[in-house]
C-alpha positions as CSV (number, residue, x, y, z in Angstrom):
1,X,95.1,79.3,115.1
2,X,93.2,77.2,112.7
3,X,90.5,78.6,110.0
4,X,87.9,75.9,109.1
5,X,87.0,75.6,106.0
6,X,83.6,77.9,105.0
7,X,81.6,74.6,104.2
8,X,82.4,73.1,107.1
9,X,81.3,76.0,109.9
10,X,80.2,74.3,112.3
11,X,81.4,76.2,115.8
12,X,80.2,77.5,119.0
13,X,81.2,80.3,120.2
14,X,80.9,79.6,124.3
15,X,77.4,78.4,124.6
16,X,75.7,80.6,122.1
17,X,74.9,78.4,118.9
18,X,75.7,80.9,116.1
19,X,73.9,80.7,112.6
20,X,76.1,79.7,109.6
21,X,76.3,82.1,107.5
22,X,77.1,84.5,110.0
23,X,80.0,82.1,111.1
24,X,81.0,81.6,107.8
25,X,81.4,85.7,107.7
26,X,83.7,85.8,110.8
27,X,85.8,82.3,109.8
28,X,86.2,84.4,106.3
29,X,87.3,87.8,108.5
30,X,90.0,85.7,110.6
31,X,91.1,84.4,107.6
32,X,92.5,87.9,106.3
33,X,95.3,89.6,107.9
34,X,96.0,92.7,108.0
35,X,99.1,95.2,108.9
36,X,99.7,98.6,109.0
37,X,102.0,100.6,107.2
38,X,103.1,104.0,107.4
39,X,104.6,105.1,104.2
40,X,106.9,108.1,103.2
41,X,108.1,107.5,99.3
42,X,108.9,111.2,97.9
43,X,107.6,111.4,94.2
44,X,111.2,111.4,92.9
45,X,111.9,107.8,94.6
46,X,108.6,106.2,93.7
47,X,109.1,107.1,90.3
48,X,112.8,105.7,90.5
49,X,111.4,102.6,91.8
50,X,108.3,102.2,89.2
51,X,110.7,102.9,86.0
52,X,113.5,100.6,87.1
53,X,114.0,96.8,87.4
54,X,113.1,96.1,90.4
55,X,109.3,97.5,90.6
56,X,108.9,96.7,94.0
57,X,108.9,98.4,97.2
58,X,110.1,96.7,100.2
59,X,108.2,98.2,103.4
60,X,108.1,97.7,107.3
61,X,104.8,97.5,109.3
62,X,104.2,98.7,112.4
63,X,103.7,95.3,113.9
64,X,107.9,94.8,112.5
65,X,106.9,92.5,109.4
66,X,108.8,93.2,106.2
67,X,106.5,94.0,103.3
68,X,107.4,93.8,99.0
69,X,104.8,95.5,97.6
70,X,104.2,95.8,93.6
71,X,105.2,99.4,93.3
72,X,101.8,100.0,91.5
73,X,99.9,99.0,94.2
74,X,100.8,102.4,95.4
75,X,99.8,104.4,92.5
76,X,96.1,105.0,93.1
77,X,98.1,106.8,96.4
78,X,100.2,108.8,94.4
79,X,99.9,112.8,94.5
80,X,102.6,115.2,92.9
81,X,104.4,115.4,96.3
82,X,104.7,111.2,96.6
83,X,102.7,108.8,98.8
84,X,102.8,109.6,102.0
85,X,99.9,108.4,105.3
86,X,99.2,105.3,107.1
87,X,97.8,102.6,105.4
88,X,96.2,99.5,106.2
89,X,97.1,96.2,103.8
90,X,94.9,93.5,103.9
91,X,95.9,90.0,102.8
92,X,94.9,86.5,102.6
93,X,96.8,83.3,104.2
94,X,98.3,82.4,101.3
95,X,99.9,86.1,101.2
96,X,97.4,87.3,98.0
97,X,97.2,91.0,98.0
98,X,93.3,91.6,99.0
99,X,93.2,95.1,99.5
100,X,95.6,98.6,100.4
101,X,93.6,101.1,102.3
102,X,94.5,104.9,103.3
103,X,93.8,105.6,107.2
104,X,92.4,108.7,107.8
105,X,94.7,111.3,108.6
106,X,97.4,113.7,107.5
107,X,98.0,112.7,103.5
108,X,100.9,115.0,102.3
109,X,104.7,115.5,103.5
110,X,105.5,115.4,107.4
């Protein structure tokens, strides 16, 4: 799939002309990509992982992709039993971190 650039939208979707800016929106939503993630990292191991070396934490989403994540992305997650849920990250096509959200749903130990 190919993302035009923002300063060149110019599309049609079908035969329905579509105003620019509100192209320019959707060209910037495909643009991101997202996966899902459901993580289980006691509070024990995270804190193994965020004091060591290696302060990263290598995940699988459930679309199969493997994940490295800066273990400190997690932390805003982090309760006293670990960080556990589903999770929706959001990148960019160049792989930037955009944003790590918490699905609704059952937060604590399963």
């Amino acid at each position: 799939m190919i993302i035009p650039k923002l300063e060149s939208c110019r599309y049609r979707l079908g035969r329905l002309k579509v105003n620019r800016a509100l192209l320019c929106t959707f060209c910037e939503t495909l643009a991101m990509l997202k996966l899902h993630l459901e993580i289980s990292l006691s509070a024990d191991e995270f804190l193994r992982v965020y004091q060591g070396s290696a302060n990263r934490v290598w995940l699988r989403s459930r679309e199969g992709q493997s994940v490295s994540l800066p273990a400190g992305r997690l932390q805003p997650f982090l309760t006293h039993e670990g960080v556990y849920g589903s999770f929706e990250l959001t990148f960019d096509q160049q792989g930037k971190f955009i944003s790590l959200v918490r699905l609704p749903g059952y937060h604590g130990r399963a």
